[in-house]
C-alpha positions in Angstrom: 0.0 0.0 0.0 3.0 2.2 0.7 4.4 1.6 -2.3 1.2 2.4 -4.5 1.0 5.7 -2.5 4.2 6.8 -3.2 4.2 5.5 -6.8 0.9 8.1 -6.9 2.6 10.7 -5.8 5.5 10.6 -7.8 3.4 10.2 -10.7 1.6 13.3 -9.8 4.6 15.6 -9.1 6.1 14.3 -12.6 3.3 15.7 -14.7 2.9 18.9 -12.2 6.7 19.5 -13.4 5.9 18.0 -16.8 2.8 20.7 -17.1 4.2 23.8 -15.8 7.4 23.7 -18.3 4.8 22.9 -21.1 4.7 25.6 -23.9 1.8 28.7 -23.2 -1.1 28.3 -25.2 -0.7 30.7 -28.5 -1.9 34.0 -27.9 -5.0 34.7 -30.0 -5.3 37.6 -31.9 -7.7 40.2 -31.2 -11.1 39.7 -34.1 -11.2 42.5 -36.5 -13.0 45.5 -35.4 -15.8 44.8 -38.1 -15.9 41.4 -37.5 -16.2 41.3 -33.7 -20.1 42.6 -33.9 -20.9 41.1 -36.7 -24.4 40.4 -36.0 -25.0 43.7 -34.4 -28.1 44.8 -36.1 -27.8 48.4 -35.1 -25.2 48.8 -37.1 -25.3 46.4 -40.0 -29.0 45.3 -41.1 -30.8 47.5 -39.1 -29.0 50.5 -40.5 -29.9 49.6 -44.0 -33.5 48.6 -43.4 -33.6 51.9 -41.9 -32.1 53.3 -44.7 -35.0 51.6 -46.7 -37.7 53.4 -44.7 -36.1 57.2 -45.8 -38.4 58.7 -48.8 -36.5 58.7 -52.3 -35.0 62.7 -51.3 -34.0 61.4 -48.6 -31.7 58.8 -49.4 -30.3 60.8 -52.5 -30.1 63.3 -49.7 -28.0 61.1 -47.2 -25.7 59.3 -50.3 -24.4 62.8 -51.3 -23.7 63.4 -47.9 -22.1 59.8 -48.1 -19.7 61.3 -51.4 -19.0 64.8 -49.1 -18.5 63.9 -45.4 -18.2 59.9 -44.9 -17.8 60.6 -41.0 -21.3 62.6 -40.9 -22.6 60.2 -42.8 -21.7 57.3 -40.6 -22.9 58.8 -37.8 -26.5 59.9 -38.9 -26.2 56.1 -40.4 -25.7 54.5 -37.1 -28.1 57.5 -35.6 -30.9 55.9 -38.1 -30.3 52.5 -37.1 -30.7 53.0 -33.5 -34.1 55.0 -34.2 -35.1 51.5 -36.2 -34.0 49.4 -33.5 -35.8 50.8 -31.1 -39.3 51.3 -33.1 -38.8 47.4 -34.0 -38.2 46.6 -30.6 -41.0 48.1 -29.4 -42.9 46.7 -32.4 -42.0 43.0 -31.2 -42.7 44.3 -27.5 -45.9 45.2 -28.2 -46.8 41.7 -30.3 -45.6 39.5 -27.6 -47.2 41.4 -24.9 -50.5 40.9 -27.2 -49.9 37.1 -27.7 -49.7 36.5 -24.2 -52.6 38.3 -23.5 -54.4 36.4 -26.4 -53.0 32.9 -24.7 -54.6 34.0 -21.4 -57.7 36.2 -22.7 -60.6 34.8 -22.1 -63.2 33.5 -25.5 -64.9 36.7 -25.4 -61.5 38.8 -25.7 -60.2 36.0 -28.0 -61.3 37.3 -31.2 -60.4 41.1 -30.6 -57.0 40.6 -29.8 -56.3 38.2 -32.6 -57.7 40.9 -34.6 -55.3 43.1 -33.5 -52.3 40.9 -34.0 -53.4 40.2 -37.6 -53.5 44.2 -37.6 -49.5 44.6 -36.1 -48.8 41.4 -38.6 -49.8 42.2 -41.7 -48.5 46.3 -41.1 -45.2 44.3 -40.4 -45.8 42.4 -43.6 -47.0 45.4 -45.9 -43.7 47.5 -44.5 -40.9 44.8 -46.0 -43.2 43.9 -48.9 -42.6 47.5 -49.5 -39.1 47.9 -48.8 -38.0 44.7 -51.1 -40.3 46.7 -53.5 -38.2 49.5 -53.4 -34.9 47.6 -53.5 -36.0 46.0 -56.3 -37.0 49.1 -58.5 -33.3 50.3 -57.4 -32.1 46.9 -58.6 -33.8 47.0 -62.1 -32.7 50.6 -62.2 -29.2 49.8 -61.9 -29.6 47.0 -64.4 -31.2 49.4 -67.2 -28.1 51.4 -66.8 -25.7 48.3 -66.7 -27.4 47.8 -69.9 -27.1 51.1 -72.0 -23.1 50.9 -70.8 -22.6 47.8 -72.3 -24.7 48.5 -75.5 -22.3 51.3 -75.7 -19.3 49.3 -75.1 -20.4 46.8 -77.7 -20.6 49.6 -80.5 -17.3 51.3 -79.3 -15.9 47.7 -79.7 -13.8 48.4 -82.4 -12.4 51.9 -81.0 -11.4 49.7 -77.4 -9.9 46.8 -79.4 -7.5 49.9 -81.2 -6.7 51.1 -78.0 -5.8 48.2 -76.6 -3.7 47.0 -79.7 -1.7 50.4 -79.6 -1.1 50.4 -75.9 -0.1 47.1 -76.2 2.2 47.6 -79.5 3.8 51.0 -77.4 4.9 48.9 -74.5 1.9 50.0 -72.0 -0.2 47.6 -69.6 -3.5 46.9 -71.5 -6.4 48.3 -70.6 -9.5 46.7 -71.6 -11.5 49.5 -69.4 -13.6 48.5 -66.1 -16.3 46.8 -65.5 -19.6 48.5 -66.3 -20.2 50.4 -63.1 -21.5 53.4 -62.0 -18.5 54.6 -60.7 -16.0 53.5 -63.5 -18.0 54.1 -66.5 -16.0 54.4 -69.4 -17.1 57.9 -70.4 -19.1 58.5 -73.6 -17.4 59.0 -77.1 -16.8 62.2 -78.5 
């Protein structure tokens, strides 16, 4: 028995001394500022869908001030999300308080209050019907545009292909031109 108890405790010094000159774990490295709320909807989702709810002035009205002053624009951004979160907070709020009311309302109050969660349901519903309404007007807008640029692109084809020949033939990178985008639109020949 002596034996087995000192064999025990030799054992456990050995990995004690074993464990303490073991390498530290690595350090980890601190997540990416973006990355470490990535979820927060205040600032990602909910700043957009708020963005959604601004009339069409107002959103031209908030992307020029994204082109002039990025910094005031972030923060009336982040300013516009909180209002959302809070109004959609309040929204769900206000629906779960009504469910639980509806779960121990009585038959007579039954049909009233499901009445009025239809109501906050479908106002829910009509509000991001509308907003993927609007995205996708902006959407086929941008498309139309996409469009003309490359019609235009396809009948400038041969002036490009010159272009690119001669820069090529002088010893310059090639440039094909960019992507049809808004912002790197080839501008329109002379």
């Amino acid at each position: 028995m002596k034996k087995l108890l000192i064999l025990a405790l030799l054992t456990t010094t050995a990995i004690g001394v074993f464990a303490e000159k073991a390498a530290p774990p690595p350090e980890r490295h601190a997540p990416h500022p973006h990355r470490q709320k990535r979820n927060n909807f205040r600032k990602g989702h909910g700043m957009w869908m708020a963005f959604a709810e601004l009339s069409p002035e107002e959103r031209q009205a908030m992307l020029k001030l994204q082109r002039e002053d990025p910094e005031k624009f972030r923060t009336e951004m982040h300013k516009l999300g909180e209002e959302f979160f809070k109004a959609e907070k309040l929204r769900r709020l206000e629906l779960a308080a009504l469910v639980e009311k509806y779960k121990t309302a009585g038959e007579k109050e039954k049909p009233q209050l499901l009445e009025k969660i239809k109501t906050m349901v479908r106002e829910n519903f009509k509000r991001r019907l509308r907003q993927s309404r609007m995205q996708l007007d902006e959407l086929q807008k941008r498309a139309e545009k996409l469009e003309k640029e490359l019609d235009r692109r396809e009948k400038a084809e041969e002036k490009i292909v010159d272009t690119v020949v001669n820069n090529i033939i002088s010893g310059k990178r090639p440039n094909y031109g960019k992507r049809p985008h808004r912002r790197f639109a080839t501008p329109p020949p002379k």
